[in-house]
N, C-alpha and C positions, 0 to 999 in steps of 0.2 A: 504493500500500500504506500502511499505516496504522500509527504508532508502538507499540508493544505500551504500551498503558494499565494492564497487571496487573502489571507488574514498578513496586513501589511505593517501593521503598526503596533510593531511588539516585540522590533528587533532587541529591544534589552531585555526581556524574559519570554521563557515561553506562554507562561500563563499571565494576562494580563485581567484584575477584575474590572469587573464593567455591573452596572445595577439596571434595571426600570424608572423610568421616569416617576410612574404613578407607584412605584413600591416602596417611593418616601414619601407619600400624602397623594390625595387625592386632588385635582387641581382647583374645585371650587372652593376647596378651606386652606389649602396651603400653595407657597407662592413658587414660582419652578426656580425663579433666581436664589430662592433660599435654599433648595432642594437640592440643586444645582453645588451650591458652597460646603452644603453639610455633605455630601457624597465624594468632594474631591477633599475637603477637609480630613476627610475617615481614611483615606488613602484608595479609592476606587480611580481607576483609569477611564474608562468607558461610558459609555449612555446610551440606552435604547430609547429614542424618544416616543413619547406616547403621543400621538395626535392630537389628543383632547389637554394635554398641557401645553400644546404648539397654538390650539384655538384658544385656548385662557391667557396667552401671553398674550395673542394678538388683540384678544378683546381689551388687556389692559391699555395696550397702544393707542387703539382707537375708541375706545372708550365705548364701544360698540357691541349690545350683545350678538349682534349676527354682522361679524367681520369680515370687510372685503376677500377678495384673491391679493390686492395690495398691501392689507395690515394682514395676512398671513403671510405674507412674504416678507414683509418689517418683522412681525416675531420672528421670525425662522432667522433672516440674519442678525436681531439681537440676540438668539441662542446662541447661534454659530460662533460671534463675538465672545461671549459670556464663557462657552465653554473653552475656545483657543485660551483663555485667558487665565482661565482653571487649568489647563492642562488636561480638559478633556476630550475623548477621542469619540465622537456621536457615529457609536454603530448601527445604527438604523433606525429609519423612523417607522413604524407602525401601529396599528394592526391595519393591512389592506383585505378587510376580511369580508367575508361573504359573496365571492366572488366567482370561482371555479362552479361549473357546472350549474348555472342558473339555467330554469326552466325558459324563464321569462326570457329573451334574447332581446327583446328594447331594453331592459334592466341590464345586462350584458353589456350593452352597446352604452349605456349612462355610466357605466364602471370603468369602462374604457377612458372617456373623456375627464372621469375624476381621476384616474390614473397619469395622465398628460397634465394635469397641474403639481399632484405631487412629482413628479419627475422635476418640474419646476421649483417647488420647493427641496427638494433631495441637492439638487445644486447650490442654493443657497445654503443649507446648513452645512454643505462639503463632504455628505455622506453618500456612501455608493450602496449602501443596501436601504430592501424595503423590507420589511418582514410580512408574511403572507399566509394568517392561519387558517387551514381547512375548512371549507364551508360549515354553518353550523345552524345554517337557515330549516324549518322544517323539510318533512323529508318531499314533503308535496311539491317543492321549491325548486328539489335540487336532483338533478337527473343521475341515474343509477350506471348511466352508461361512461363506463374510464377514461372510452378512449375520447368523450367528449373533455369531458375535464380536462385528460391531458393535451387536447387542441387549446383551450381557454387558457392553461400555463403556460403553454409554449408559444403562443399569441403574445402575452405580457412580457413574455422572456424575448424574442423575439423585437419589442417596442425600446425591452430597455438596454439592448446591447447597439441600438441606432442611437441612445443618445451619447452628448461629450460633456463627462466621462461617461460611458457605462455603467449600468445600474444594474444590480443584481437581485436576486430574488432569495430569500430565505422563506422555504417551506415548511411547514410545523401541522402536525397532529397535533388537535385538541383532543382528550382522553372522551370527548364528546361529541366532536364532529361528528357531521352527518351519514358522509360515505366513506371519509379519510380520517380513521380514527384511532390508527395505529402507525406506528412508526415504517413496520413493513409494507403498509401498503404507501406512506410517503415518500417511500424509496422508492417505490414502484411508479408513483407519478413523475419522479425525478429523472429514472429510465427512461418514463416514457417520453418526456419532453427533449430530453437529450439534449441539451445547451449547457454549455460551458457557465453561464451566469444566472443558473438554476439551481438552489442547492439546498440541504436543509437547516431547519433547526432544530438541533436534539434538545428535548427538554426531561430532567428527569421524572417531574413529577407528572409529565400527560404519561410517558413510557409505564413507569411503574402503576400510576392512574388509573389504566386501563388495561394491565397485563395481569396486576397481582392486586392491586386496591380494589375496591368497592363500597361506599359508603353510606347503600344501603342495608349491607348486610353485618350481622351481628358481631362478627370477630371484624369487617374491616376489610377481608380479604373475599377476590372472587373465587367464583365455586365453578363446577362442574354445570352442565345446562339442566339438569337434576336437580340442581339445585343442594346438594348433599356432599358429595364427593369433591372437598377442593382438592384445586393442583396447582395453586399461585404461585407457590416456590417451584416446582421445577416447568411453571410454565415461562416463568420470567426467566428460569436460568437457560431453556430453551432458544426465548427469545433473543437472549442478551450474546449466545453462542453463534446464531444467524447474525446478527447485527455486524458483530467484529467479522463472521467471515464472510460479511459479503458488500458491506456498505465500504464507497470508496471514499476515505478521510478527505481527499480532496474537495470531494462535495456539502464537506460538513464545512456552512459556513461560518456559523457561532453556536453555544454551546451555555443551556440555562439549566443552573441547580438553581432547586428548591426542594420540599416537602410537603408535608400535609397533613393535619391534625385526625388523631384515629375519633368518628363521633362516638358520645358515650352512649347515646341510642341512633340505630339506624335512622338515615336521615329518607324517611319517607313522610305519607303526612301526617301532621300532626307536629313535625320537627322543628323549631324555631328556624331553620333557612331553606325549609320545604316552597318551593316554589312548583304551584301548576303546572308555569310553560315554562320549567326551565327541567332540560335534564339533570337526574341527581348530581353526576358530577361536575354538569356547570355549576350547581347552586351551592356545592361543597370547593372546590375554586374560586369561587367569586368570595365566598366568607371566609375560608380556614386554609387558607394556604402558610406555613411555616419557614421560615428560612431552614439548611438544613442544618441536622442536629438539635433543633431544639425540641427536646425531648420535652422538657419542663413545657411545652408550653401544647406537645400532645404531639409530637413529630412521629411518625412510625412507618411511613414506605421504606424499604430497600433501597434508597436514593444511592446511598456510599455505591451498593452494587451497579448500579447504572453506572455511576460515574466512573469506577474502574475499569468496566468497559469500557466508557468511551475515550478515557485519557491513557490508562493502560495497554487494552486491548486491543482497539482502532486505532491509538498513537494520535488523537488529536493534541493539536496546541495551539492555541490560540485565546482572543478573549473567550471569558465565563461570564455571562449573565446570572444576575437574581432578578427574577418575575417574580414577585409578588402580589398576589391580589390577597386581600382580607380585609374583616372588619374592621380591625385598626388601622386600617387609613383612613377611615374617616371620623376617626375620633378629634376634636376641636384642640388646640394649644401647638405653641412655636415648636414644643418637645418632639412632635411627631417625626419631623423628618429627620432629625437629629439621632431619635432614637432608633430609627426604621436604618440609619446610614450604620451606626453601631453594628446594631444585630446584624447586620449583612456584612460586615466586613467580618466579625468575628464569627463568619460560619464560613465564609471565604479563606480563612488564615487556619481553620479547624480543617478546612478539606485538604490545603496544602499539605498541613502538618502530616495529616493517616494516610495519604496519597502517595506522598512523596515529592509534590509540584512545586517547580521551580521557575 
C-alpha cells in the first residue's frame, strides 16, 4: 500500500491533530473566532469547517440573518485570515450532504449549482477538500440503484478536478445513511467512481457505529438478524481485516476518532433522544457522541480497534479529526469551547500515547 501523497501539510509529523468546527460549540451560542483561538490555543493543527459556522460568521459580517453569496465569501476569507494567523491548516469545509442518489433529478440539478458556489468559497478559505457524507435522506428519496450514485460522485468528482486548485472529495459512511452505510460499501463507491480526487473519510465511531454498536439494544452491541445471537466482536474484527486488506491508504483522505456513550436504556421510544424521524443512531450521534476514551463520561465502542487499523494496519498518516456532535454543545457559557478544545486534545495525546503516533 502506498503512503497517502495528498495529505500535504504535515511534513513535521506524521500525525497532525485537527478538531470540528461545531465540536467546540454550536455556532448560535458560541463565536467560531473564539473556537477558532481555544482549539489552536490546546495545540490542534487543523479545522474541518462546518458550514453553518461559515453562515454564523457571515451573518455576523452583514448583520444579516439570511447572508448574501458576498458576506459568505467575506466570512470564509475572515476565516481563512483568522486561521493563517493561528496556524491553522482548514481541512475541509463541510457536510455537502444529501446529495448522491436523489430520486428527485431537479433537486440533483439544484445541488449541483450549490456545489459551484462552495467551490467558490473552498478557494477562498485555501482548502482543497469538501467533505461529502452518504445520503441520509428517507429511503423514498434516494435511489437503491449504485451505479447511479456512483454516476452523481463521479459527476462532483469530475467538476472539482476542473477547478484551480483542484478540489477533492472526502466520502464518509454515516452508521445511518440511507444506502451507504458502511465503510465497505464506501469503498465500493470510491471504486466505482475511480478519480484520483475521490477519496474517503474513515470515521471510527460511524465504523464501529454500525459494525459492532447498537443503541437500541440492551448491552449496546448488534446482534444477529434473530435478534439473539451477537457476533459484534468478530464481526468488527472481520471487518477491520477487509478494511487493511483491501482499502488503498492513498485514498484515505482524512481520518476522524471519536466515541460514543453506551445508553443506560435502549434508546427506543420513550428515550429522552428518541426521535420519530430520526434513525436511532442519528439521534444517539447527534446527543452522545464522546471524544475517545472517555470512559467517565460512558465511552465504550472498540474505537482504539478501529484506529489501529487504520494507522497500524492501512499505514495511514496524516491529519486526525475529532467530530463531535453532543448535547454539550449547546450548553450556554464562554467555558464550552475551551472545554470541548481540552477534552479533544487530551484524547488526541491519549491515542498517541497507546498507539504509538508520532
Amino acid at each position: 500500500m502506498h503512503i497517502n501523497l495528498q495529505n500535504k501539510n504535515h511534513s513535521m509529523a506524521n500525525y497532525q491533530p485537527a478538531i470540528f468546527s461545531a465540536s467546540l460549540g454550536r455556532a448560535w451560542l458560541h463565536n467560531l473566532d473564539d473556537k477558532l483561538k481555544q482549539a489552536a490555543d490546546k495545540g490542534f493543527k487543523g479545522i474541518e469547517l462546518f458550514y453553518e459556522d461559515l453562515e454564523y460568521a457571515a451573518k455576523g459580517i452583514s448583520k444579516n440573518n439570511s447572508p448574501s453569496s458576498e458576506d459568505l465569501k467575506a466570512g470564509a476569507a475572515h476565516i481563512h485570515q483568522l486561521c493563517q494567523d493561528l496556524g491553522l491548516t482548514i481541512l475541509s469545509l463541510q457536510p455537502f450532504g444529501n446529495y448522491d442518489g436523489l430520486l428527485d433529478r431537479a433537486q440533483h440539478d439544484r445541488m449541483i449549482e450549490k456545489l459551484k458556489f462552495w467551490f467558490e468559497l473552498a478557494k477562498v478559505l485555501r482548502t482543497d477538500a469538501i467533505g461529502i457524507p452518504a445520503n441520509m435522506l428517507p429511503a423514498d428519496q434516494v435511489t437503491e440503484d449504485k451505479s447511479l450514485i456512483a454516476s452523481d460522485l463521479r459527476e462532483i468528482a469530475d467538476l472539482g478536478a476542473r477547478q484551480d486548485p483542484p478540489i477533492r472529495f472526502a466520502y464518509e459512511n454515516l452508521c445511518w445513511s440511507t444506502r451507504i452505510d458502511t465503510w465497505e460499501q464506501a469503498w465500493d463507491m470510491v471504486r466505482r467512481v475511480d478519480r484520483p480526487n475521490f477519496g474517503l473519510c474513515l470515521d471510527t465511531f460511524n465504523i464501529a457505529g454500525r459494525v459492532w454498536g447498537d443503541p437500541t439494544a440492551a448491552d449496546g452491541k448488534t446482534a444477529n438478524a434473530d435478534g439473539k445471537t451477537a457476533n459484534a466482536d468478530a464481526d468488527l474484527a472481520a471487518s477491520l481485516e477487509r478494511l487493511v486488506r483491501e482499502v488503498d491508504v492513498a485514498k484515505v483522505f482524512y481520518v476522524q476518532i471519536v466515541d460514543a456513550e453506551r445508553m443506560e436504556t435502549p434508546l427506543v421510544e420513550g428515550h429522552a433522544f428518541y426521535d420519530a424521524s430520526q434513525p436511532a443512531r442519528m439521534s444517539w450521534s447527534r446527543n452522545a457522541r464522546t471524544f475517545m476514551y472517555e470512559e467517565e463520561r460512558g465511552a465504550y465502542l472498540p474505537v482504539e480497534k478501529v484506529a489501529k487499523a487504520i494507522f497500524g494496519g492501512l499505514g495511514y498518516k496524516g491529519f486526525v479529526s475529532q467530530e463531535l456532535f453532543s448535547r454539550t454543545l449547546v450548553e450556554e457559557g464562554e467555558r464550552v469551547p475551551g472545554e470541548h478544545a481540552r477534552r479533544g486534545i487530551e484524547s488526541w495525546k491519549k491515542c498517541q500515547t497507546r498507539l504509538g503516533l508520532t
